[in-house]
C-alpha positions, 0 to 999 in steps of 0.5 A: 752073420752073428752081427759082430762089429770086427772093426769097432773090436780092433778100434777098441783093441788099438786104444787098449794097447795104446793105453797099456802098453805105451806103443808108438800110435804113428806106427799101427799097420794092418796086413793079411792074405786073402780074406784079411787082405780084405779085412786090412783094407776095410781097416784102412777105410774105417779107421785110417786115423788110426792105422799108418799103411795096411798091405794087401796079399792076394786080395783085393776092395771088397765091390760092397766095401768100395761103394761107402769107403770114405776114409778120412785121412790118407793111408800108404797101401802096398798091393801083392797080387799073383796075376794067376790067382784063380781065386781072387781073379786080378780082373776082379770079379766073383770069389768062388770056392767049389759051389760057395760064392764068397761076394765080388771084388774090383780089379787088382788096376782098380784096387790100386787106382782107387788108394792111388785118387784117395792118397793123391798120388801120381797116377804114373807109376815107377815100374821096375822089374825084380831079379827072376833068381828062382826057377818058379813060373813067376816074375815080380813086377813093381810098381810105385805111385809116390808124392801121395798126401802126408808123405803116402804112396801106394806099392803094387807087387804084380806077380806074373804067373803067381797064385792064391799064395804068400811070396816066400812061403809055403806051397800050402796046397796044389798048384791046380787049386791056388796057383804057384808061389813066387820065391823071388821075393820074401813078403814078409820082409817085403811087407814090414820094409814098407810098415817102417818107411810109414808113419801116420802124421798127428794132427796139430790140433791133437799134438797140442792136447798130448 
């Protein structure tokens, strides 16, 4: 609405690090829940030569952002999805918050399917189902579609019966309004596991000018 350009100010943000700070550019990773799991993937399609993997909680590509996302490099992805999100609905579709309308989104299956064509992975996932050691309502599904381009891959958490909610963190609000919190598994830790297994390979040509 104010016409800011959020992603030319993280562009900018990333080269003054680099710059300032002497950080590893192989390694810069984006992650968010809801809203920035939707900014993270715009991140991913703008700036994938810069950002290594992003991780997705309880969101899911924008339908808008999917119709010019072209990145120009592979990214590593990891989907964490509650199949009862009654806001970002894992069928897809609108984003409603009592009478506003926040836009629409693809399904969580189209979310993947689409990082899983660009990154060249296999389409038929490793599927394993995670110890149910919490009491909760929920049950982790895993799901690993490897051997993408550059060493990618793209992760989905499916978690039956969760809600709008970060796993392993708090119940920020009823169940009735964003569904329940899986505690099977920590996202936290889950998400930066992920961000350490990844590393954004520099282009040759670029490795000779360093």
């Amino acid at each position: 609405k104010e016409n800011i350009d959020d992603v030319k100010f993280i562009s900018v943000l990333i080269d003054h690090l680099e710059k300032e700070l002497n950080i590893d550019e192989t390694r810069i990773y984006a992650t968010g829940i809801s809203n920035g799991a939707m900014m993270s993937c715009r991140l991913a399609c703008e700036l994938s030569e810069k950002i290594a993997a992003i991780a997705m909680v309880a969101g899911a590509m924008p339908e808008n952002l999917c119709e010019y996302c072209s990145p120009s490099r592979p990214v590593s992805v990891l989907v964490m999805n509650g199949t009862e999100d009654p806001l970002v609905l894992w069928e897809g579709g609108e984003i409603k918050i009592g009478r506003q309308n926040f836009g629409k989104t693809l399904s969580v299956h189209d979310t993947v399917a689409f990082w899983v064509e660009h990154n060249g992975c296999t389409l038929s996932p490793s599927v394993t189902w995670l110890p149910d050691t919490k009491a909760d309502g929920t049950t982790v599904r895993k799901e690993v579609y490897g051997w993408g381009k550059e060493g990618t891959e793209v992760i989905l958490y499916a978690i039956e019966g969760g809600g709008h909610t970060w796993p392993g963190g708090l119940q920020y609000a009823s169940r009735r309004t964003i569904g329940g919190t899986c505690y099977d598994i920590d996202a936290t830790g889950v998400i930066w596991q992920f961000f350490a297994s990844h590393t954004r390979i520099i282009p040759q040509e670029k490795l000779l000018m360093l």
